[in-house]
VOGU-3710 file (C-alpha; in Angstrom, 3 decimals, decimal comma):
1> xxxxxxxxxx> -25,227/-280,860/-60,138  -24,072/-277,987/-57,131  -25,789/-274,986/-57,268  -22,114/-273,972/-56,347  -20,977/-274,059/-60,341  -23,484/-271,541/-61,340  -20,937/-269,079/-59,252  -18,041/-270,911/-60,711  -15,523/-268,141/-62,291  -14,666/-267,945/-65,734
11> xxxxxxxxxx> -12,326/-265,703/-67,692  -14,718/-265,540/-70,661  -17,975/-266,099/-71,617  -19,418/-267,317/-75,248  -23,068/-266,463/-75,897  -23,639/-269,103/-78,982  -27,375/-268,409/-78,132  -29,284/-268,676/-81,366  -26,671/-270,204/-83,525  -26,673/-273,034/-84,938
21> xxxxxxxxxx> -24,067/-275,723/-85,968  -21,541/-275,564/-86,822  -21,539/-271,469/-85,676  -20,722/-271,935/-82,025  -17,962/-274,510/-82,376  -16,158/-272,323/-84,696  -16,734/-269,237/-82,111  -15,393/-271,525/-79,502  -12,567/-271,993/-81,686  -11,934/-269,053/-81,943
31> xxxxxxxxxx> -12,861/-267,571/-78,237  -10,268/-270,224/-77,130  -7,656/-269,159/-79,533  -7,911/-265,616/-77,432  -7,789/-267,240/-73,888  -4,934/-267,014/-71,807  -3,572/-271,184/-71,085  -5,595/-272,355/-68,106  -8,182/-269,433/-68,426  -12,037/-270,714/-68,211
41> xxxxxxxxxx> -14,622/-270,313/-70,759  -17,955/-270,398/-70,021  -20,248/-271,405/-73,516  -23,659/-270,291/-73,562  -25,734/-271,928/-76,420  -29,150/-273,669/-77,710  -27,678/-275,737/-80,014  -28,724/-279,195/-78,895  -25,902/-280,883/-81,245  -23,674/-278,818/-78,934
51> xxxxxxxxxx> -23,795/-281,591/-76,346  -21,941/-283,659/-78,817  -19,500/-281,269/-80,934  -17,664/-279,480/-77,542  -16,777/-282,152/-76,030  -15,271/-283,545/-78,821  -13,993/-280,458/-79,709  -12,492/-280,438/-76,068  -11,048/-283,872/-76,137  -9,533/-283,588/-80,062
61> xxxxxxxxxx> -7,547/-280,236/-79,141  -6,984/-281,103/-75,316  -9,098/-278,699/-73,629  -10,369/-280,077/-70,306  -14,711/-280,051/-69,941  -14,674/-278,566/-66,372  -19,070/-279,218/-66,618  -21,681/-279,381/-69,281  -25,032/-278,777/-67,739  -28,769/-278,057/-69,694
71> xxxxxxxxxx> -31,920/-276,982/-68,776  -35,257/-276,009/-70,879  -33,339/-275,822/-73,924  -29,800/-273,981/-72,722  -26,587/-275,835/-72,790  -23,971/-274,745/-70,489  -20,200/-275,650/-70,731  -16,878/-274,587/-68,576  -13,888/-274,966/-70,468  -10,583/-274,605/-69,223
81> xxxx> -8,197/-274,270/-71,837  -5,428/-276,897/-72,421  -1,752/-275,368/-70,864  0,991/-274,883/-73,504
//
């Protein structure tokens, strides 16, 4: 993946570090609810079952999954939220 999407801007950013399912798809939830339409989010968590509950979360309410990415137990995810 480009080094280039570590510098990738987002409006927001979700630290889900910790938690455990289903606690950082219902922050996401709710840290998308709060983003502007368009607006990036940038989720943070260690969650392995996070690889498969935000994208589906993404593709049931029509956000678009800009790049999921993990290393040594960190799951990263750029979200842009769906416009109205």
């Amino acid at each position: 993946m480009p080094d280039s999407l570590e510098s990738l801007s987002a409006d927001a950013v979700l630290d889900a570090t910790g938690l455990n399912c289903p606690e950082p798809v219902m922050m996401l939830h709710q840290k998308v609810r709060d983003l502007h339409a368009g607006g990036v989010l940038k989720v943070i968590a260690t969650d392995p079952s996070t690889q498969r509950d935000i994208p589906k979360f993404c593709v049931f309410l029509g956000h678009e999954l800009l790049e999921q990415r993990s290393a040594e137990g960190v799951y990263l995810y750029w979200i842009r939220k769906k416009l109205d």
